[in-house]
TIKEVEX-365773 format. One record per residue: x negated, y negated, z of N, C-alpha, C in turn. Coordinates in steps of 0.001 Angstrom, whole numbers, plus 500000, padded with zeros to 6 digits. Each point is the difference from the previous one (the first is absolute). Layout:
XYZXYZXYZ...
END
This chain:
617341920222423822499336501261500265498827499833500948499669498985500327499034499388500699499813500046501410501551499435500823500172499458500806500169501234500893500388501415500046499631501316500874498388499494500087499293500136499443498653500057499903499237499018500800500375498339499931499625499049500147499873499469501724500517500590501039499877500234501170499143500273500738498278499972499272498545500974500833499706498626500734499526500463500903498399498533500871499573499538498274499334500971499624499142499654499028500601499893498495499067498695499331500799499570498775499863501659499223500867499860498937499952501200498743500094499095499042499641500653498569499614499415499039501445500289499049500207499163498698501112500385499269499720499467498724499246501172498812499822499708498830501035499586499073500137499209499030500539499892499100500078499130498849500596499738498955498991499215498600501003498727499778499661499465498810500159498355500301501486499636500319500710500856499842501513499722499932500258499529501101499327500677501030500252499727501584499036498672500589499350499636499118499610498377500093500816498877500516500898500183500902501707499177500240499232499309501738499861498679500334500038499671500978500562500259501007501198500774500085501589500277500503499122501367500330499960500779499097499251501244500281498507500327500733499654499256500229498637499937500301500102499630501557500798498496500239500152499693501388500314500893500977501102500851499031501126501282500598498743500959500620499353500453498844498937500859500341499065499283501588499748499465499379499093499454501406500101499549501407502022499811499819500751499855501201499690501770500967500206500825498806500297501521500491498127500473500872498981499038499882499076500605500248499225500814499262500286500157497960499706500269498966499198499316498987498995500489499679499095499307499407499974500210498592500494498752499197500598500369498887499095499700498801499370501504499855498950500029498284500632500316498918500301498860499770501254499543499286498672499500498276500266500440499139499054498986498697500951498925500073498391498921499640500011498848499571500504499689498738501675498955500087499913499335498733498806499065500033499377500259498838498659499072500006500204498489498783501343500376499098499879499291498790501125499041500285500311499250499902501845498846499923499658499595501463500597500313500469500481499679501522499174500490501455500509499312501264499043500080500710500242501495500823499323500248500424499774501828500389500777499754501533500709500969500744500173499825501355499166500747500681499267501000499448498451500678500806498753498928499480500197499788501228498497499238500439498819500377500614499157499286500397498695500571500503499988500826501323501295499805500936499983501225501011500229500930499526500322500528498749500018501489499804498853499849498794499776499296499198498872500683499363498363499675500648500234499389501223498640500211500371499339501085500290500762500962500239500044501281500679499183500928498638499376500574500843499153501378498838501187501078499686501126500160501139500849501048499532501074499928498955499838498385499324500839499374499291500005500343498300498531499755500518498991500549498292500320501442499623499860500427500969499674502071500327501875500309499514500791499149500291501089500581500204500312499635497931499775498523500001500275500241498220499421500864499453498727500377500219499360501018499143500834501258499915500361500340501454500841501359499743501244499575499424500687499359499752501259499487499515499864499967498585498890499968499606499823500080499113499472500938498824499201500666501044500097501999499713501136500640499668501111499713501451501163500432499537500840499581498642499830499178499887501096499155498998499459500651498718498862500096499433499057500463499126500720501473499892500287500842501361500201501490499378501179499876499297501139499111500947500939499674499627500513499840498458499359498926499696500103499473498645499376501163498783499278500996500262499595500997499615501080501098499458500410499923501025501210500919500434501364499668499290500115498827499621501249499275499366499548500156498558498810499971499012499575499405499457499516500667499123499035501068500332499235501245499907500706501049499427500679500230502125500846501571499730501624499769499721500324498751499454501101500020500083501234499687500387499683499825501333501363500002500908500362498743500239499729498886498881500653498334500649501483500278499411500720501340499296501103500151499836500391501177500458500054500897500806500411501487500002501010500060499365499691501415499331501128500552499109500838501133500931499643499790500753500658500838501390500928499549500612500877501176500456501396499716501188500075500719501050500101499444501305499827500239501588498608500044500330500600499949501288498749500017500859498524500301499664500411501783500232499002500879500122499017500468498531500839499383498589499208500008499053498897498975499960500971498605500262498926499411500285498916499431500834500089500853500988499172500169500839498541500683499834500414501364498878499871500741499242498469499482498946501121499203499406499147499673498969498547498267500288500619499499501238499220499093500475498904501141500393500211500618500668498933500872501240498608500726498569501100500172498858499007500632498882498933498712499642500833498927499554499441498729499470498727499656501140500129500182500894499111499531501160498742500549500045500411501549499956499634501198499809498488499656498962500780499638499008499117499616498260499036498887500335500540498978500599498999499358500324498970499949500853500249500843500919498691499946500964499156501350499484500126500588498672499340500913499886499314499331498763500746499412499324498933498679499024499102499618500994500323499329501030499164499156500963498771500959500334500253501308500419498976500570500614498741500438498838499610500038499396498643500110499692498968498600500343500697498492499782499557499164500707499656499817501394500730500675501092499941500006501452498917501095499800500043501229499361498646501193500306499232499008499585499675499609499441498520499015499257499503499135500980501009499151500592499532499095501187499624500734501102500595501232500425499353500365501252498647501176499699500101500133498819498710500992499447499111498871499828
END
């Protein structure tokens, strides 16, 4: 899904979590001109992101949001429900994600008014 994309002058970035920790995957990435903020296996074995990508400030910035996301995510599975839908096709569950989503960023928001008040 990458490789339309991977064609600029300039590098682009490509988040994703430890699974994609694969040397094979990483080289690939970096052949394409992709800069891969990829998490660190940090525990067993040796990591294939090294210090050219986590030297970078956008490296840090990028787990943090990866990690925002994953958080609503897991919310969302967990919370409202949906790590099984009891739903069939598409558009229900489209339906019922868009509600679940819905639920959570309206939990979320009295915290966001507070920070910017």
């Amino acid at each position: 899904m990458i490789e339309p994309r991977a064609d600029r002058p300039t590098a682009i970035t490509l988040g994703a979590d430890k699974a994609y920790d694969a040397e094979d995957f990483v080289n690939e990435l970096r052949l394409m001109n992709v800069m891969p903020h990829v998490a660190q296996k940090t525990s067993g074995r040796s990591s294939a992101i090294d210090g050219r990508t986590t030297r970078h400030g956008s490296y840090a910035v990028s787990q943090r949001i990866r990690k925002r996301i994953e958080e609503a995510f897991g919310w969302i599975k967990t919370v409202a429900g949906q790590e099984k839908t009891s739903f069939r096709g598409h558009d229900r569950v489209a339906l019922a994600f868009a509600f679940a989503a819905t639920a959570c960023n309206l939990v979320r928001l009295p915290k966001l008014i507070a920070e910017t008040g």
